[in-house]
C-alpha positions in Angstrom: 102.3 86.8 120.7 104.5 89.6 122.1 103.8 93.0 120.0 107.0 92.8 119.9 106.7 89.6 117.2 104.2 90.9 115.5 105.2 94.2 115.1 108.4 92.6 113.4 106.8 90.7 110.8 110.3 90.8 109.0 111.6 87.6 111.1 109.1 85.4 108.9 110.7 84.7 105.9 108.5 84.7 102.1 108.5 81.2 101.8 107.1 80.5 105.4 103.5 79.4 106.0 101.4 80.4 108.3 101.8 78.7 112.1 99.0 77.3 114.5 96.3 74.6 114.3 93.1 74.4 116.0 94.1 71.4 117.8 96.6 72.8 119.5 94.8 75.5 120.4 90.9 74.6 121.4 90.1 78.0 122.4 91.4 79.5 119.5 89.0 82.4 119.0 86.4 83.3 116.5 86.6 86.6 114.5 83.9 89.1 113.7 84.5 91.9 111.8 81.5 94.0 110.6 82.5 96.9 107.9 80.0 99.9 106.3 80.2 101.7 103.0 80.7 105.8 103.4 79.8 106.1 107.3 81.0 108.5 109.2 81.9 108.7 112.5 79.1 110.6 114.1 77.1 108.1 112.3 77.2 106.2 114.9 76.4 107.6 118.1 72.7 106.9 116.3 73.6 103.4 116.3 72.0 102.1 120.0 73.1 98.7 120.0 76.8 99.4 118.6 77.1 101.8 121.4 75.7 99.2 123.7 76.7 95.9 122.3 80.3 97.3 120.9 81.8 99.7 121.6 80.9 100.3 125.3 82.4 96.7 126.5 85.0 97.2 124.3 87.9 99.7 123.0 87.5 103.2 120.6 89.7 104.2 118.2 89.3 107.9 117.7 92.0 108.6 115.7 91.2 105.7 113.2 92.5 106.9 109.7 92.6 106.1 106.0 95.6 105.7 103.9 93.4 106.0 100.6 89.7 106.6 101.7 88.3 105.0 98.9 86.5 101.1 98.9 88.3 99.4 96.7 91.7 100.3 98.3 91.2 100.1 101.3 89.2 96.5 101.3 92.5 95.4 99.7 94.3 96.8 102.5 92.4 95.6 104.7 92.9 92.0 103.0 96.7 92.4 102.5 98.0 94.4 105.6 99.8 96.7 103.0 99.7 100.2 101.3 97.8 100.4 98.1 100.8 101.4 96.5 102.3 97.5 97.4 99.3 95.2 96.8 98.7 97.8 93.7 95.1 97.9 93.5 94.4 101.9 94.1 91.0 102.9 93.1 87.3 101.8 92.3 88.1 101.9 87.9 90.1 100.2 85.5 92.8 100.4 85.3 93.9 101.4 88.3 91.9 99.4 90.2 88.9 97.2 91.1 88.0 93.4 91.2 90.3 92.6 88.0 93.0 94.9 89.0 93.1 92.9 92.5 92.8 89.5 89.9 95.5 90.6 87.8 97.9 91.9 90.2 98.0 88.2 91.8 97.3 90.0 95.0 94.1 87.8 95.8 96.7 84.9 96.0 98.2 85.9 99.6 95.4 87.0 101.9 94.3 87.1 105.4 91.1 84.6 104.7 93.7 82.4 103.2 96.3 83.3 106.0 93.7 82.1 108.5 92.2 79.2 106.7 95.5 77.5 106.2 96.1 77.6 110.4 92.8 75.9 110.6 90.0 79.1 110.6 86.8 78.8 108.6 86.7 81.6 106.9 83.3 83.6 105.6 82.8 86.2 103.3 79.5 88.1 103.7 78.2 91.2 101.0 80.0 93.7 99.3 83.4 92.9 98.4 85.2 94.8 95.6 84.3 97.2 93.4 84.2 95.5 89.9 83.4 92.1 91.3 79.8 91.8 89.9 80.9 92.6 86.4 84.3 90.8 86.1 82.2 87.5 87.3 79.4 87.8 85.1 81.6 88.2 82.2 83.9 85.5 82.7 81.5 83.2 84.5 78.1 84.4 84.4 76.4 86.0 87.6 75.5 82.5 88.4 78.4 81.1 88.2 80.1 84.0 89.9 83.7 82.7 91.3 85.5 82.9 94.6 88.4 84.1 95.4 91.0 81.8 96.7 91.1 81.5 101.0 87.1 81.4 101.7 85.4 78.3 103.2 82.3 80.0 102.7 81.5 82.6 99.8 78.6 84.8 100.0 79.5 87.9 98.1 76.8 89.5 96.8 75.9 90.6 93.2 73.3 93.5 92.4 74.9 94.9 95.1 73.8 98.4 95.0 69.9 97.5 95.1 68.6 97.6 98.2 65.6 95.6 96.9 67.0 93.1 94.8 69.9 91.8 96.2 72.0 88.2 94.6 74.7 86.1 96.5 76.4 83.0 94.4 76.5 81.2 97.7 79.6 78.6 97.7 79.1 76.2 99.0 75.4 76.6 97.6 73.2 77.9 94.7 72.6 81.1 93.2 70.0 83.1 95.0 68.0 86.1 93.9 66.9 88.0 97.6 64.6 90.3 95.0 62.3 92.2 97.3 63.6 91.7 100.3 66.0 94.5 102.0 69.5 94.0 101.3 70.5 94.8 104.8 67.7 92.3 106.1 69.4 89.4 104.1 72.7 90.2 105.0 71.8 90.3 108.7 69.6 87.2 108.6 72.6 85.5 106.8 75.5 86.2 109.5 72.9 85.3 112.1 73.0 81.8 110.6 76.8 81.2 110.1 77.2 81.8 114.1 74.8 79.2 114.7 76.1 77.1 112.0 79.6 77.4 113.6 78.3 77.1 116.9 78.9 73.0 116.5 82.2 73.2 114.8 85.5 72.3 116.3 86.8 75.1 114.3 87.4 79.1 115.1 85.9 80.9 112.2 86.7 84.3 110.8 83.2 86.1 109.4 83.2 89.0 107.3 79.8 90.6 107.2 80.1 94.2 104.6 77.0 96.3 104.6 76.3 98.5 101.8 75.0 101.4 104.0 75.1 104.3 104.2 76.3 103.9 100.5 73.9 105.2 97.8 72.0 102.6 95.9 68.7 101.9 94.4 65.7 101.9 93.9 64.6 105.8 94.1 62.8 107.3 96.8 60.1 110.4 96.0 61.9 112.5 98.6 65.9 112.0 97.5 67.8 115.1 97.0 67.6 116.4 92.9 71.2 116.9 93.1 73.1 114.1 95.3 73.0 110.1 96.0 71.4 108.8 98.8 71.1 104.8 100.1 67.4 103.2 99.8 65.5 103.3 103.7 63.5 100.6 104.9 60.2 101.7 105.3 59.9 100.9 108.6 62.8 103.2 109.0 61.9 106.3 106.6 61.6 109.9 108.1 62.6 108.6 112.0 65.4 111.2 111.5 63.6 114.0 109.9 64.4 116.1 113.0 68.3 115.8 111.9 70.0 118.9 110.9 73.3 119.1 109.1 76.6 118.6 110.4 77.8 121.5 113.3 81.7 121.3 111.8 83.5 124.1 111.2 84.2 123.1 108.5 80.7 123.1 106.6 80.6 125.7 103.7 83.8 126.3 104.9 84.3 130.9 103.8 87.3 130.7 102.8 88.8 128.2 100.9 91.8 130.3 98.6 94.4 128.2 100.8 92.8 125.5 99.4 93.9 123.1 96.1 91.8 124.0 93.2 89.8 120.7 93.5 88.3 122.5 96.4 88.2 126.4 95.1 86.1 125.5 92.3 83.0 125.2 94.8 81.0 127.8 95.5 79.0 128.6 98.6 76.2 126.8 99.9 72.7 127.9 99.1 69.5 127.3 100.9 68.7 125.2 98.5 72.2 122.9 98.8 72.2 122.8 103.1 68.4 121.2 102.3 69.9 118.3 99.9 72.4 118.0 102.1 70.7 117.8 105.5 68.1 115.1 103.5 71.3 113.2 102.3 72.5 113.0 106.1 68.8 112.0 107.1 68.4 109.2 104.5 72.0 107.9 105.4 71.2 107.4 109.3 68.4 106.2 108.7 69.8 103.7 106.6 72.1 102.5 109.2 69.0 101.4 111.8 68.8 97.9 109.8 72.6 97.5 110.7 72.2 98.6 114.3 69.8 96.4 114.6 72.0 93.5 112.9 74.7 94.0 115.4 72.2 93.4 118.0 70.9 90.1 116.5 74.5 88.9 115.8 76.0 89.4 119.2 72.8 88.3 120.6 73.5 84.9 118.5 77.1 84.6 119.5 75.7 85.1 123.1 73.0 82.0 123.0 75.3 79.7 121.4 78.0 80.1 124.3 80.5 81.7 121.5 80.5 85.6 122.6 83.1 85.0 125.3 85.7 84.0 122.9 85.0 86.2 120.0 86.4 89.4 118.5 83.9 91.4 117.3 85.4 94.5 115.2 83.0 97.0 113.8 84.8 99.5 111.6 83.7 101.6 107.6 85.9 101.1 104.7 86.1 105.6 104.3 84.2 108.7 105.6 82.1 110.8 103.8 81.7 114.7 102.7 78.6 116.1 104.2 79.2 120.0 103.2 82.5 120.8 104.7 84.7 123.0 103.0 81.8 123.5 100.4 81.8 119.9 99.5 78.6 118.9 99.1 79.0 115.0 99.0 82.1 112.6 98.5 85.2 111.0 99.7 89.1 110.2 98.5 90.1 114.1 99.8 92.6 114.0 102.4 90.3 115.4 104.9 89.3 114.5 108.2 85.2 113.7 107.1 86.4 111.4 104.8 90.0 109.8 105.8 88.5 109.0 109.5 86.5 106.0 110.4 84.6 104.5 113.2 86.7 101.8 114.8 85.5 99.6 117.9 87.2 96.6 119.2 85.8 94.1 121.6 86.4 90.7 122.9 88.5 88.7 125.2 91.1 90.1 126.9 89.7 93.8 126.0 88.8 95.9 128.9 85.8 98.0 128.8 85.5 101.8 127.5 89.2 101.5 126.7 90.2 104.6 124.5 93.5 104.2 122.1 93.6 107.8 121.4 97.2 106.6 119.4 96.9 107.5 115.0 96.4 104.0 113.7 95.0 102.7 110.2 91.5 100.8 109.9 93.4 99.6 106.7 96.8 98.4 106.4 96.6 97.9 110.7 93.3 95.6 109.8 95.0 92.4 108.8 98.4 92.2 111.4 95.1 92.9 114.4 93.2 89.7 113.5 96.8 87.5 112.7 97.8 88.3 116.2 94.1 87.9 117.9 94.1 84.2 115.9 97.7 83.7 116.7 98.5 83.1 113.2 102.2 84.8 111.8 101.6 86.0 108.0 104.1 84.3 105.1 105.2 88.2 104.9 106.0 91.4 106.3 103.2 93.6 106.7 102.7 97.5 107.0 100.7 97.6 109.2 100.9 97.1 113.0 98.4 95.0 115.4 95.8 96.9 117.0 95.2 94.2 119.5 98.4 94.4 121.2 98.0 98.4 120.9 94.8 98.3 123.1 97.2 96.5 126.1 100.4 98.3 125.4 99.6 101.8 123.6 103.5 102.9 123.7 104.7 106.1 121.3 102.2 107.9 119.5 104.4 109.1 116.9 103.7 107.2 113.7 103.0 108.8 110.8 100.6 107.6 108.3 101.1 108.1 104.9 98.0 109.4 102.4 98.2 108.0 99.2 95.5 108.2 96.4 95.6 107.6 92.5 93.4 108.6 89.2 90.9 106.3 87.2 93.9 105.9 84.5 96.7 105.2 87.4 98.3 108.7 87.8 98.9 110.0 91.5 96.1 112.4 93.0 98.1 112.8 96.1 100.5 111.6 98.2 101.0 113.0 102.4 102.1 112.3 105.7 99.5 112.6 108.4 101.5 112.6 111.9 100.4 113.4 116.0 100.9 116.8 114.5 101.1 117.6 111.3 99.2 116.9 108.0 101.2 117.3 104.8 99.9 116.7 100.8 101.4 117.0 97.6 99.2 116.8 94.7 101.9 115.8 91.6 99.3 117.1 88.4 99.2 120.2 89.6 102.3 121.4 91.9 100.3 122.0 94.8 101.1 121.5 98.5 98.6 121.2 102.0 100.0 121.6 105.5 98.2 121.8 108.5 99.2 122.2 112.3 96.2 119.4 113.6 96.7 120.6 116.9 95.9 124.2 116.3 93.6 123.5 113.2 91.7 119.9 113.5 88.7 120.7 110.9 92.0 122.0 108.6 90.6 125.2 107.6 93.5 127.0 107.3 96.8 125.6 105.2 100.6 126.8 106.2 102.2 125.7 103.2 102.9 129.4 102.3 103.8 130.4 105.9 107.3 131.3 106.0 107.1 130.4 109.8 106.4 126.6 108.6 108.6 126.6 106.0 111.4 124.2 108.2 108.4 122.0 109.0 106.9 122.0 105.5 110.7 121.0 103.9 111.1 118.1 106.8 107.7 116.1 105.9 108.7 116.7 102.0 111.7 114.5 103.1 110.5 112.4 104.9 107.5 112.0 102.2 109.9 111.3 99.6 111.4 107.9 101.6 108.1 106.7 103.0 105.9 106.9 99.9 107.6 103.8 98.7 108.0 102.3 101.8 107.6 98.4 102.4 106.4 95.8 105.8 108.3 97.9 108.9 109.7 101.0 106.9 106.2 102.0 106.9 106.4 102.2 110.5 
């Protein structure tokens, strides 16, 4: 398709289906995409075989941002092609959010799994998926009985997610299985490995989401985890090979002056000794932590090769948020509108894609996640989307001057923020408290200094509130 017709998802009407059939297209192909939990992008340049295996025969994203850099939201973006503030699901708790928000919102009834599987895909869900999940299932159903949502040929999302040692997938098709004492990342690996040879026989293109939980935090605890902030669980084999790591070299970290800043931020203090050493453990153990991926990646290209299937497969390798690692004074987190935690590693490789192609262009690993993989599968959504198709970017870049809009919400469903992050300019309003951000991005990348008080700015500052107030409601190509 043209990026022309999928930019202008507004031509298919809400009653249309999705178009396409595997028999009418034989080399329809298969679509990988492998998310993390909380990595950051200079994660991964101590990721070998992503470097290798992804993103070196493929295309970078460097500017790769989040809308709402917080799981829950952005999986469902990345399931709906829309803003949180359209499929409505807009944080990790009830009631704003998580698995029974994204239940009772009806959004789980027009996805891109189901999208695909209707055009003929086999779709597979693998790990995490959201927030909430484990607990809405086991009430309802039982953690045996744990249901699936509607779209998935194959359901393998996993319960007791955040043990690293005693992992649980309802599989369905399948049993109820208990991986207790094995590594989570291990099982995961081992069971994506298998659906590519599984698939390998099929007539049918498949669609396989594998979602690692690290570098998230999770059980059980290590003798050497920071008193004060969360770490992942390390395989042993994998334990202290990053001990030489020191913390991060932004600008940003314990950041000296932070009175521009919102109070959310001037209520830290300064980093101690004491602090840089949790930290620089935290960013150890997280690394370290992402080895059993790397070397997942490796074993599941290395199966898509031997089966004849890497040719004509999409492999995506993105995170669902950043994380806070000590910049301006934050010792660990996400949600902020901040570069640590709104960017996200985002490769792209497969047919088609030339090798060590940079899109330097701003573009969403959420709401742009969805209208990419429609237009790699040929398949035209029942709706208008908000986001646009990075596929058709990577061959035809064009203007680089979208703006993204930042949007993030409370536990109880109140507004946090709401922003504009252009080529340029980064703009935030926080509602509870009156507040305002604005930073020049070309001058001031790490955002250490805000202009919302600069008289100089003030033109600038009152032409994003403005614009701000039309797009924060914005619907399918309005948001673009």
């Amino acid at each position: 398709m043209s990026a022309l017709a999928i930019a202008a998802t507004a031509a298919v009407g809400s009653s249309a289906g999705p178009t396409g059939s595997a028999d009418a297209e034989p080399e329809r192909p298969n679509v990988v995409l492998v998310t993390l939990d909380d990595a950051r992008v200079d994660d991964m340049r101590f990721m070998p075989n992503v470097q290798r295996l992804v993103k070196g025969p493929g295309a970078v994203f460097p500017n790769a941002f989040l809308s709402d850099p917080l799981c829950v939201p952005a999986r469902a973006s990345i399931l709906t092609g829309q803003y949180a503030h359209n499929h409505g699901v807009r944080h990790v708790e009830y009631p704003a959010g998580s698995y029974r928000k994204w239940i009772e919102t009806g959004a789980d009834q027009s996805t891109l799994p189901l999208w695909l599987q209707q055009s003929g895909y086999h779709t597979v869900m693998l790990g995490k998926y959201l927030n909430g999940y484990e607990g809405y299932s086991r009430e309802r159903f039982g953690s045996g009985n744990a249901q699936k949502d509607p779209g998935w040929s194959s359901w393998k999302a996993s319960v007791r997610t955040y043990d690293y040692q005693g992992l649980a997938i309802r599989h369905r098709p399948g049993t109820f299985r208990a991986y207790t004492g094995r590594y989570a990342t291990h099982v995961i690996n081992d069971l994506a490995a298998g659906v590519v040879r599984n698939q390998a026989s099929s007539l049918k293109p498949f669609f396989l989401w594998v979602s690692h939980l690290a570098p998230h935090h999770g059980s059980p605890h290590e003798a050497d985890d920071p008193a004060k902030l969360p770490t992942p669980y390390v395989f042993k084999r994998d334990r202290g090979t990053f001990a030489h790591l020191g913390n991060v070299t932004s600008p940003a970290f314990d950041e000296a002056d932070v009175s521009d800043k919102p109070s959310t931020i001037r209520r830290f203090a300064r980093i101690d000794k004491n602090l840089a050493a949790q930290i620089k453990e935290t960013r150890q153990q997280r690394v370290e932590s992402l080895q059993a991926v790397d070397r997942g990646v490796g074993r599941l290209v290395g199966a898509l090769r031997e089966t004849g299937q890497l040719r004509n497969t999409f492999f995506i390798l993105t995170s669902d948020n950043g994380y806070s690692l000590g910049e301006h004074r934050r010792p660990h987190g996400k949600v902020l509108p901040y570069r640590e935690a709104q960017t996200t590693p985002l490769y792209i490789r497969g047919p088609g894609i030339p090798a060590d192609r940079v899109v330097r262009q701003q573009v969403s690993m959420s709401i742009d996640m969805a209208p990419t993989v429609l237009s790699m599968a040929k398949v035209r959504p029942p709706r208008e989307l908000d986001g646009v198709s990075l596929y058709n970017m990577i061959r035809d870049p064009g203007p680089s001057t979208r703006p993204l809009l930042l949007e993030t919400w409370n536990p109880d469903g109140t507004p946090l923020y709401s922003g504009l992050r252009g080529p340029r300019y980064q703009y935030v309003e926080y509602p509870g408290t009156g507040e305002v951000e604005l930073y020049d991005l070309r001058r001031d990348p790490h955002q250490l200094r805000s202009l919302h008080a600069d008289p100089d700015y003030l033109t600038t500052r009152i032409q994003l509130a403005a614009r701000l107030a039309v797009t924060r409601a914005c619907v399918g190509s309005d948001c673009r």
